[in-house]
N, C-alpha and C positions, 0 to 999 in steps of 0.2 A: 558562884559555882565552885563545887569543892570538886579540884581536879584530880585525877587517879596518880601516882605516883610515891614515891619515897617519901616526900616530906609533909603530903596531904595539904597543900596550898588552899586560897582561896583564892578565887580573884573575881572582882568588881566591877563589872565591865557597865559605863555610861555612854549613850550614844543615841543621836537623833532616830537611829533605826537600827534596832541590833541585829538582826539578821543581815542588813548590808554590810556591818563591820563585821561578823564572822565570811562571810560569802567572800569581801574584799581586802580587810586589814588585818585581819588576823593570822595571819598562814595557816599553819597546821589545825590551829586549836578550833574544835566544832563544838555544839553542844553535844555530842558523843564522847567528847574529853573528857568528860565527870558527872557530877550529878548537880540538877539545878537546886536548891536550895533558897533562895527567895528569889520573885520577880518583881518587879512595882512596874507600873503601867499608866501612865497619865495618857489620857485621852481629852482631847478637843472637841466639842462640842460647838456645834453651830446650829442656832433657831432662828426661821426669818423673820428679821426685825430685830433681835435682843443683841447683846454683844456675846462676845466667845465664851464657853462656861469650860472651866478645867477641872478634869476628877483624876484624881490619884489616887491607887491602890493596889496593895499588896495580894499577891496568891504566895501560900508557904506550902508547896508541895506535900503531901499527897490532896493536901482537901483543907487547908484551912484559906481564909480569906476574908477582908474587910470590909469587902465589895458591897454589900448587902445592907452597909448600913451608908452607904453615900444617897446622895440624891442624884437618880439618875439613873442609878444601876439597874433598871429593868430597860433601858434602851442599848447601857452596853452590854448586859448579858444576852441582849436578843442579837446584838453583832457576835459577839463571842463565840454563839450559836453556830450562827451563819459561816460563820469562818472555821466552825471544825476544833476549837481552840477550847470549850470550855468543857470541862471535866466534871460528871455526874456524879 
């Protein structure tokens, strides 16, 4: 996230849930602080019977994204959906 300010920062924020860490740990700073500039997303994946599948993948704001070429990505983009979250 490139913050708005004097010296046009970056900052990198890693976190089990990033919305809990801005909501609880971060004080001031929201995603209204600046502009998102890349996101990465690893999701868990659970099928009964198989063991856990993990997909990671970048969105680079306005429209670019990796997403498309993982295996799987039509089950997370049908969540993504769902959730309000994925950008046409």
């Amino acid at each position: 996230m490139k913050l708005y300010g004097i010296s046009n920062p970056i900052v990198e924020l890693k976190a089990d849930d990033v919305m809990t860490a801005f909501q609880h740990d971060l004080g001031s700073l929201t995603l209204n602080s600046g502009t998102l500039v890349l996101a990465r997303f690893r999701f868990h994946l659970h099928y009964p019977g198989k063991r856990e599948i993990k997909v990671t993948f970048e969105i680079d704001p306005p429209s670019r994204t990796d997403l498309a070429q993982k295996k799987h990505a039509q089950v997370i983009e049908n969540y993504l959906l769902q959730q309000g979250v994925k950008l046409h």
